[in-house]
DRENDO-1510 file (C-alpha; in Angstrom, 1 decimal, always signed):
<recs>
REC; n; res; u; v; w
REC; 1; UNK; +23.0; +24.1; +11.5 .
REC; 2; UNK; +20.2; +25.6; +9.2 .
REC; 3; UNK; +18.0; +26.0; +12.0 .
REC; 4; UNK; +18.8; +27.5; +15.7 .
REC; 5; UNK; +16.2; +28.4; +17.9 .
REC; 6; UNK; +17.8; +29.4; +21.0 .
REC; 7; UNK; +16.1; +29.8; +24.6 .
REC; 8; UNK; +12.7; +31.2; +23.0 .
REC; 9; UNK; +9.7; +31.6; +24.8 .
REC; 10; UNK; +5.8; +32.5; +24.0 .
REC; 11; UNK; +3.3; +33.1; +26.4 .
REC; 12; UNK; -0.7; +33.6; +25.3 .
REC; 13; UNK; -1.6; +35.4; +28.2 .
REC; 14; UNK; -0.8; +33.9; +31.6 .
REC; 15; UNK; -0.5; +30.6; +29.6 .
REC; 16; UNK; +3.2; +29.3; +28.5 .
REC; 17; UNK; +2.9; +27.6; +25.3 .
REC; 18; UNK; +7.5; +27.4; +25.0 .
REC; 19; UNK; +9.3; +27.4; +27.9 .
REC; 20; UNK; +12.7; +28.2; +27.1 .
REC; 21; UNK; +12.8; +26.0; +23.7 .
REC; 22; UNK; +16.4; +25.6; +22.5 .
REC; 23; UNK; +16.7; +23.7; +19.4 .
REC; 24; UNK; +19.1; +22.8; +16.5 .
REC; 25; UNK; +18.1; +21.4; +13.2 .
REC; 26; UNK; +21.0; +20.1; +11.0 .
REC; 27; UNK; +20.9; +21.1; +7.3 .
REC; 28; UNK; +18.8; +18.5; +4.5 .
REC; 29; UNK; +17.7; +16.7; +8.0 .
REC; 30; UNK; +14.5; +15.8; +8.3 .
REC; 31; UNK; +13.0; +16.6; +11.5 .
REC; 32; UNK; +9.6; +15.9; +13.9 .
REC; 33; UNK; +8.3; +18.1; +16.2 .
REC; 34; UNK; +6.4; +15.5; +18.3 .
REC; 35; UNK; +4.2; +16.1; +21.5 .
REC; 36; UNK; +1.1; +15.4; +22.8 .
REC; 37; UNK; -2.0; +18.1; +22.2 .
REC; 38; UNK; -0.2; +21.4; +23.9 .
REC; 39; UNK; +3.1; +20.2; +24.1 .
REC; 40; UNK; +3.6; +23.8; +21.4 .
REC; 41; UNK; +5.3; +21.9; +18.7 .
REC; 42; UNK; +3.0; +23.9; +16.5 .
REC; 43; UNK; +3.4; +27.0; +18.3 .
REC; 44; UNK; +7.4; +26.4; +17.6 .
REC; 45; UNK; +6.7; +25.6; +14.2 .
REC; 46; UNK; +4.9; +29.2; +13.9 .
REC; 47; UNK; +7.8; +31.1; +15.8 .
REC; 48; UNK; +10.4; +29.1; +13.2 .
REC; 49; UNK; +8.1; +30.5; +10.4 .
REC; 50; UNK; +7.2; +33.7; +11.0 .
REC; 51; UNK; +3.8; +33.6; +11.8 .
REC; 52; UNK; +4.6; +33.7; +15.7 .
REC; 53; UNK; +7.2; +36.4; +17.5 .
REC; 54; UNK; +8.9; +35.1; +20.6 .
REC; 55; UNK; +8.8; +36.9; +23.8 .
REC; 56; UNK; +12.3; +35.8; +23.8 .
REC; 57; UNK; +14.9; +34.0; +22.0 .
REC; 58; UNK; +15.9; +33.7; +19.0 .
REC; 59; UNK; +15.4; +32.1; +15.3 .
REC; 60; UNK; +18.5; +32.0; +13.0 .
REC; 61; UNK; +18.2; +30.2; +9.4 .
REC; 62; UNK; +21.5; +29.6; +8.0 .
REC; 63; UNK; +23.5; +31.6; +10.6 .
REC; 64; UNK; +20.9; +35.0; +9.7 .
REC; 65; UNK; +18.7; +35.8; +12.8 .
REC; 66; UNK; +15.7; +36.2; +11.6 .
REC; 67; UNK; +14.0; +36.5; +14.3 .
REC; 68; UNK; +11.9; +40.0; +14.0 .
REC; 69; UNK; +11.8; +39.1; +10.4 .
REC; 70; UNK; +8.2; +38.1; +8.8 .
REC; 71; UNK; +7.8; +35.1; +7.5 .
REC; 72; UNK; +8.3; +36.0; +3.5 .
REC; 73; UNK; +11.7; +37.3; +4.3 .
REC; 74; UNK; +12.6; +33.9; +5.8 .
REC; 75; UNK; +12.5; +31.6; +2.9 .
REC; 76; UNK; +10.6; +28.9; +4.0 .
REC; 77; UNK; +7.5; +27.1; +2.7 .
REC; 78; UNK; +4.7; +26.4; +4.8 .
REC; 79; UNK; +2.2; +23.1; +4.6 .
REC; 80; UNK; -0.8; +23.3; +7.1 .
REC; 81; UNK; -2.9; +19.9; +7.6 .
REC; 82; UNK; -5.8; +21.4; +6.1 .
REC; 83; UNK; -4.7; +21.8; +2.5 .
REC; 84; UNK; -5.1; +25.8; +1.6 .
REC; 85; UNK; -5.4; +25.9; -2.4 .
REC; 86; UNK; -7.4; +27.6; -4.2 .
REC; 87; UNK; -10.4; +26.0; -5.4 .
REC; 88; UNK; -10.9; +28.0; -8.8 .
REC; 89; UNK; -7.4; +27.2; -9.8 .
REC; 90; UNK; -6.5; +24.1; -11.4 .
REC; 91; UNK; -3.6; +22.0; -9.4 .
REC; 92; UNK; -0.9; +23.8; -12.7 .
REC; 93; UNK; -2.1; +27.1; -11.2 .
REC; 94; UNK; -2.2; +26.7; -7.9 .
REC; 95; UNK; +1.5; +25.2; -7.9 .
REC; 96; UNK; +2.5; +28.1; -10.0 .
REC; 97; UNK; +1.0; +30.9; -7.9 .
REC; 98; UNK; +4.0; +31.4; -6.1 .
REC; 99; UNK; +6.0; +31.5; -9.0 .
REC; 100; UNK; +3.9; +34.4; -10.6 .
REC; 101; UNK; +3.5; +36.3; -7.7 .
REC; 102; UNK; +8.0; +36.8; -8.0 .
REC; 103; UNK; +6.9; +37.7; -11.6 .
REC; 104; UNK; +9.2; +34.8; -12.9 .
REC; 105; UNK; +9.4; +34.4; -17.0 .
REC; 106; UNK; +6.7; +32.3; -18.5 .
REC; 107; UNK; +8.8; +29.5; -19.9 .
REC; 108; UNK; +10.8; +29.2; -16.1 .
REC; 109; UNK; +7.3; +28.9; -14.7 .
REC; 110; UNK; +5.9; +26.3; -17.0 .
REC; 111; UNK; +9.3; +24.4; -17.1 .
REC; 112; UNK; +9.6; +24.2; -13.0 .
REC; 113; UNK; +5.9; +23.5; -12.2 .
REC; 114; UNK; +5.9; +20.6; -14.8 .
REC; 115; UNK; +8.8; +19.3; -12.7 .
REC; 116; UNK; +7.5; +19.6; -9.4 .
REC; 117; UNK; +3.9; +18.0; -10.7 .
REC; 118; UNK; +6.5; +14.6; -11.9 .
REC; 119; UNK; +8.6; +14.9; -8.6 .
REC; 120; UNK; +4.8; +15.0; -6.8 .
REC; 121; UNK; +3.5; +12.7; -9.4 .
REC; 122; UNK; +0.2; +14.5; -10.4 .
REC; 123; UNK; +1.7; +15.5; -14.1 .
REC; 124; UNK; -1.6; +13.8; -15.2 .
REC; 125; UNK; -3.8; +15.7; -12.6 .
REC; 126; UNK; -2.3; +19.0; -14.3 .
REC; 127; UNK; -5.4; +20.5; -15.0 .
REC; 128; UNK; -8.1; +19.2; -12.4 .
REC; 129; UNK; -9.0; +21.3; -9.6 .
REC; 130; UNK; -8.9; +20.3; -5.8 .
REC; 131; UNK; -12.1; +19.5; -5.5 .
REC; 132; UNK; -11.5; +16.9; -8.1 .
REC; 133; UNK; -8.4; +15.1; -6.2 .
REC; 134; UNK; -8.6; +13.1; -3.5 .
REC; 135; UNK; -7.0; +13.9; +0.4 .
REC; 136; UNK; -4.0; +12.9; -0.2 .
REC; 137; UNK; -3.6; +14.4; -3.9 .
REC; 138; UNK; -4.3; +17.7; -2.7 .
REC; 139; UNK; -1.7; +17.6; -0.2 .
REC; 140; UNK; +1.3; +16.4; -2.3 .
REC; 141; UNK; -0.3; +19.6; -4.4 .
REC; 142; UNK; +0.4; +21.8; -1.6 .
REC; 143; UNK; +3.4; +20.3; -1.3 .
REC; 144; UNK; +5.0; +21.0; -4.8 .
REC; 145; UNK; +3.2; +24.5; -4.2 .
REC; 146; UNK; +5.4; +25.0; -1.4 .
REC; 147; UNK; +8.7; +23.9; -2.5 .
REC; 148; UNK; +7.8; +25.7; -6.3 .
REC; 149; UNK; +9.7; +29.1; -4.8 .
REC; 150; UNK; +13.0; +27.0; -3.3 .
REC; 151; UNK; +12.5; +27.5; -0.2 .
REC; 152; UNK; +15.7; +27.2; +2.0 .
REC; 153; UNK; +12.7; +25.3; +4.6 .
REC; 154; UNK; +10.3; +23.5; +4.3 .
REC; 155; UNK; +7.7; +23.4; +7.3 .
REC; 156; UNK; +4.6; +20.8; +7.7 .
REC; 157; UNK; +1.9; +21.0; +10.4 .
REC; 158; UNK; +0.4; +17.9; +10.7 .
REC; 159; UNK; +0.6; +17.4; +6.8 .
REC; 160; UNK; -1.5; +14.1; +7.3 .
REC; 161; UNK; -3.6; +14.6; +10.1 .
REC; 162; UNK; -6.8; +15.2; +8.3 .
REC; 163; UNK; -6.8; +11.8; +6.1 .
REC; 164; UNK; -7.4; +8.6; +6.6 .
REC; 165; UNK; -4.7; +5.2; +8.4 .
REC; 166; UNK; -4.3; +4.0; +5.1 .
REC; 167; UNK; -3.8; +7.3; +2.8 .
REC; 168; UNK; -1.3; +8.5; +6.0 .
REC; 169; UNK; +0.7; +5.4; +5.5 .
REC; 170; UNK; +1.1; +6.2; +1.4 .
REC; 171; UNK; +2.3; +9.7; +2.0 .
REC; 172; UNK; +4.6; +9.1; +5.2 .
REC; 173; UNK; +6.6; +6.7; +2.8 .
REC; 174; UNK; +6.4; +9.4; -0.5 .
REC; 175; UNK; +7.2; +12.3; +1.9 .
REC; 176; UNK; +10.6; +10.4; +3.2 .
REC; 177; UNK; +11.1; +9.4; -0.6 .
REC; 178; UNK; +10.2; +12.8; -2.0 .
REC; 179; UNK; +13.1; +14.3; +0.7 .
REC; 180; UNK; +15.9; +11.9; -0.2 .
REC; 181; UNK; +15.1; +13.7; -3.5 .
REC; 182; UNK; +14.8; +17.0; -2.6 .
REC; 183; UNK; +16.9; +17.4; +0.2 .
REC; 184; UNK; +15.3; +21.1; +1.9 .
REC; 185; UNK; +15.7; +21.2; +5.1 .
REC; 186; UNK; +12.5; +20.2; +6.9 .
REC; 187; UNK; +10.3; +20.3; +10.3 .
REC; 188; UNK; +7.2; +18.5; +10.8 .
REC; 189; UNK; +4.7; +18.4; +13.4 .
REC; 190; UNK; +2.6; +15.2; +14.6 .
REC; 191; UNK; +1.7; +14.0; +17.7 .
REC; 192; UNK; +1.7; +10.7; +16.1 .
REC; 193; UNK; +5.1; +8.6; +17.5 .
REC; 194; UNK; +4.6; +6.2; +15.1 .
REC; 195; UNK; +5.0; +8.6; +11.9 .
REC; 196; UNK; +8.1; +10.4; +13.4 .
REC; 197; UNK; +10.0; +7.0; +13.9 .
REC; 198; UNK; +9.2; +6.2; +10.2 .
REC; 199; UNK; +10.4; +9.3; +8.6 .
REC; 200; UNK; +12.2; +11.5; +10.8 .
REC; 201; UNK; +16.2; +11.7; +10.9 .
REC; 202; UNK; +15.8; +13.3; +14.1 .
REC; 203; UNK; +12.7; +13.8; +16.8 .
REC; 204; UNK; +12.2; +16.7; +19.1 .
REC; 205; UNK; +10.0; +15.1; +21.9 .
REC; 206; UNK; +8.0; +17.9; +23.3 .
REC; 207; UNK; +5.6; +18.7; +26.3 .
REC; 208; UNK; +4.0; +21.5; +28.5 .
REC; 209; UNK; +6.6; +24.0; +26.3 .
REC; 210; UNK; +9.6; +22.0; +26.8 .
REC; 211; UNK; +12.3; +20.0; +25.1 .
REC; 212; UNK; +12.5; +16.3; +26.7 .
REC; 213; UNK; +14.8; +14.8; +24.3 .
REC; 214; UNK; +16.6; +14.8; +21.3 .
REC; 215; UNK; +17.4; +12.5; +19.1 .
REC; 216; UNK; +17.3; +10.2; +16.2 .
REC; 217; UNK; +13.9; +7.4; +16.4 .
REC; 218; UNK; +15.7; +4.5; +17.7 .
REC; 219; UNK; +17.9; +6.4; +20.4 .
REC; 220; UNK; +14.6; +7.7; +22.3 .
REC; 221; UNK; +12.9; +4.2; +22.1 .
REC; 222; UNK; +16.2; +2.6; +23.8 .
REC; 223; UNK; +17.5; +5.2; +25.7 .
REC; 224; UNK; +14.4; +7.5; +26.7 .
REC; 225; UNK; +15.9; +9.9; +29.4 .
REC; 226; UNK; +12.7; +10.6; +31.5 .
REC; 227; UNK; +9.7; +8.6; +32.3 .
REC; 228; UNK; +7.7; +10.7; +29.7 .
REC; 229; UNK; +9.8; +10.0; +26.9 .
REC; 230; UNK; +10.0; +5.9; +27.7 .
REC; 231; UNK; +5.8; +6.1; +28.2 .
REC; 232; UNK; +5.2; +8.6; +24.7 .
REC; 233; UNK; +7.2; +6.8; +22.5 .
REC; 234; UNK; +6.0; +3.0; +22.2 .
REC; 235; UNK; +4.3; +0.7; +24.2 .
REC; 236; UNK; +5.2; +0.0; +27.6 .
REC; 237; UNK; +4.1; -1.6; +30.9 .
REC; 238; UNK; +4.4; -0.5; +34.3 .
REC; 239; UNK; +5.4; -2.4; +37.2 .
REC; 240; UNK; +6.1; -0.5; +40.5 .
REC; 241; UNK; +8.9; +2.0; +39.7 .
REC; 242; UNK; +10.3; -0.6; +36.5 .
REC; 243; UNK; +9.5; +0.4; +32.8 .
REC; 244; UNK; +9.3; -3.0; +30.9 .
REC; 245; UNK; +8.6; -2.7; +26.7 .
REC; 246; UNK; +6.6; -5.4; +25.9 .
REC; 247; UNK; +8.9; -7.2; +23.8 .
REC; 248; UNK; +11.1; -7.6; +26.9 .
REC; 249; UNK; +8.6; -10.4; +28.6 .
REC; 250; UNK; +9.6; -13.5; +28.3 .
REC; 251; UNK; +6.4; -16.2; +28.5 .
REC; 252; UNK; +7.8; -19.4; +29.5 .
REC; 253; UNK; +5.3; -23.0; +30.7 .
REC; 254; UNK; +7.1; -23.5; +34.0 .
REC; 255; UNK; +8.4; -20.8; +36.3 .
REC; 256; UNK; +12.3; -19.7; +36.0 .
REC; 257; UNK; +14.1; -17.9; +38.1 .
REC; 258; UNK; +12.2; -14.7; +39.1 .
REC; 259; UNK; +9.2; -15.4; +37.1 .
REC; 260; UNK; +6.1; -14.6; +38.0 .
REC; 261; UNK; +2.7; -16.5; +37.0 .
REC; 262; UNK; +0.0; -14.6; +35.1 .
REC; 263; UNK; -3.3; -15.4; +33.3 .
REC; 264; UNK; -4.0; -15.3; +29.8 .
REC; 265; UNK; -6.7; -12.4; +29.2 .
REC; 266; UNK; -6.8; -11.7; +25.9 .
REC; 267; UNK; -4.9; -12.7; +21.9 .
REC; 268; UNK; -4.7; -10.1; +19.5 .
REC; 269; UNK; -3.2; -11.2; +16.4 .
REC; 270; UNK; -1.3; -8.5; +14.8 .
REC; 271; UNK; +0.1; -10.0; +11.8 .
REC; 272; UNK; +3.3; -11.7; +12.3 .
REC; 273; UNK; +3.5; -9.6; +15.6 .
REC; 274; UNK; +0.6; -11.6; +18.4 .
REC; 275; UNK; +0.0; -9.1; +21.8 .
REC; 276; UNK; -0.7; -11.0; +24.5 .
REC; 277; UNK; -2.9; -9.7; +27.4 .
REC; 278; UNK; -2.1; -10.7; +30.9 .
REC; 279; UNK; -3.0; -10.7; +34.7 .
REC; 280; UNK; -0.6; -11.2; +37.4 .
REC; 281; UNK; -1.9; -13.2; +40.2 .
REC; 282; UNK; -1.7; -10.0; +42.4 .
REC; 283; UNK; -4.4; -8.3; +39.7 .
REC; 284; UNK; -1.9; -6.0; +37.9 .
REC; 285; UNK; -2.2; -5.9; +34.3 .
REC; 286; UNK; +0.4; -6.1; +31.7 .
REC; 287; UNK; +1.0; -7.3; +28.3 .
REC; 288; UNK; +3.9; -9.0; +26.4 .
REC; 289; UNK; +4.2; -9.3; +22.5 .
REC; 290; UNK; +5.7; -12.5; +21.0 .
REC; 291; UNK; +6.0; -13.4; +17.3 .
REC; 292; UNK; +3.2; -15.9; +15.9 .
REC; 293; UNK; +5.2; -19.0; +16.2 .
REC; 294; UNK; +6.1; -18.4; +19.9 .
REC; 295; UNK; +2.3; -17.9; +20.4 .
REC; 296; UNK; +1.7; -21.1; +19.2 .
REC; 297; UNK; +4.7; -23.1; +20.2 .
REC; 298; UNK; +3.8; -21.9; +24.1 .
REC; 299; UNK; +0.0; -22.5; +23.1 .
REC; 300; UNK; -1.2; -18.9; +24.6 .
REC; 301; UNK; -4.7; -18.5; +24.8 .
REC; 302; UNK; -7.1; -16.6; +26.6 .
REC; 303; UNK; -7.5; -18.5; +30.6 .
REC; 304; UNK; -3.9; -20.3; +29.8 .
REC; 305; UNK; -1.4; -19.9; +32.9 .
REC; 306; UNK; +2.3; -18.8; +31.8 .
REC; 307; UNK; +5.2; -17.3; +33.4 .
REC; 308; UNK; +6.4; -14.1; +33.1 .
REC; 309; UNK; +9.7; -12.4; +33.3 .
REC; 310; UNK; +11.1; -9.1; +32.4 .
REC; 311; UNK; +14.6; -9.0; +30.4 .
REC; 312; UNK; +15.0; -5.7; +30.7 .
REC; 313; UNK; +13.6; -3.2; +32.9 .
REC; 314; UNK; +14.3; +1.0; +33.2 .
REC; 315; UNK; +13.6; +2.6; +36.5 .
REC; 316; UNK; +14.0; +6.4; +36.5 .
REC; 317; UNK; +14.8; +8.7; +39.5 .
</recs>
């Protein structure tokens, strides 16, 4: 593993940001950190780094603890979501900062920053400076500043938060692209579930300081654990004690079996993808999605009656 953390906690005062965190992270994975606000995801990201000592535990990085070790003796680079360059440098000289600072020869410097600028594709933003580049240009510039020193780690903190939907969508893609390339071991941190099922190998679902579950994207969206997990990641409906995804209703004309008959509320057409917004006739609330051509095949609209009936339901103790 390139990354233990083993049984570490961090307390601010009386308040318990990790509780006992053991993680692993397997070497060139690329890993999420995902949690809702104060789940300390970030806070583990800063003991992993450096910036943050445990109370207790431990941080090793390639089998070395590191843990009483500040963070430029641990070899990893460090990406905050609001972009840190420096504004009288151009984006050349703010990716080679790191690379002058360890007094590196000229021609090494030019030769590896031209690189990274290709790999990060701003070769023909070379010489602009970042208040010339847009969001998301200045944060595949921090990017290629970070990896310019090889660092055995690479560590985001909500990379994307600060940009827009669209821009966040671009650079979730190039980052998972950029890795496959690259290959550092990485950690990120988002609270957004969607982004961690798109790029992450593996997702560390966190909350009030503790690990819920580990595990690649598709395993915690079919086999969630704990009631957190199956509400956090992806949509989901509650009836009494049963967990039902939306995807698992089945809308049918005439009742079958254990169907139940609801009300059409509300259509939203998602693409191919149509949500469907419904009312039991005992006033609970739930909603199914069904492709476009079910949608209109079954004629769902808004006051239409259908029957509903789970296909799969989870119930947790």
């Amino acid at each position: 593993m390139a990354i233990v953390a083993q049984s570490v906690t961090k307390r601010f005062g009386s308040f318990t940001a990790l509780d006992d965190v053991s993680i692993e992270v397997r070497d060139g994975s690329l890993t999420a950190l995902l949690g809702p606000s104060g789940s300390g995801k970030s806070t583990l990201l800063r003991v992993i780094s450096g910036l943050e000592r445990p109370d207790s535990g431990r941080v090793l990085i390639e089998g070395a603890d590191l843990t009483r070790q500040p963070p430029q003796k641990r070899g990893v680079g460090f990406v905050f979501q609001h972009y840190a360059a420096f504004k009288h440098m151009t984006v050349r000289e703010n990716v080679a900062f790191g690379l002058k600072i360890r007094k590196q020869p000229r021609a090494e410097i030019r030769d590896r920053v031209a690189e990274l600028l290709e790999l990060v594709q701003l070769a023909g933003l070379a010489d602009r400076y970042p208040a010339q580049l847009s969001g998301g240009q200045r944060q595949r510039m921090a990017l290629a500043r970070a990896l310019a020193v090889e660092p055995k780690v690479l560590l985001l903190d909500e990379p994307f938060g600060a940009l827009d939907a669209r821009v966040r969508k671009e650079l979730r893609a190039w980052l998972r692209r950029l890795h496959d390339e690259v290959h550092v071991t990485t950690i990120f941190v988002t609270h957004d579930q969607e982004e961690a099922m798109e790029i992450a190998d593996q997702i560390v679902l966190m909350n009030r300081g503790r690990v819920e579950q580990v595990g690649g994207p598709r395993e915690l969206y079919e086999e969630p654990q704990n009631e957190f997990v199956m509400t956090f990641v992806g949509p989901v409906n509650r009836l009494g004690d049963e967990f039902v995804r939306p995807h698992d209703i089945e809308l049918r004309l005439e009742p079958n079996g254990e169907s139940e008959r609801a009300t059409v509320e509300r259509v939203v057409h998602l693409g191919f993808e149509v949500r469907v917004e419904l009312r039991l006739d005992d006033g609970r609330e739930l909603h199914a999605q069904v492709t476009r051509e079910e949608c209109e095949r079954l004629e769902i609209a808004p006051g239409a009656e259908v029957f509903v009936r789970p296909r799969h339901t989870r119930v947790f103790a």
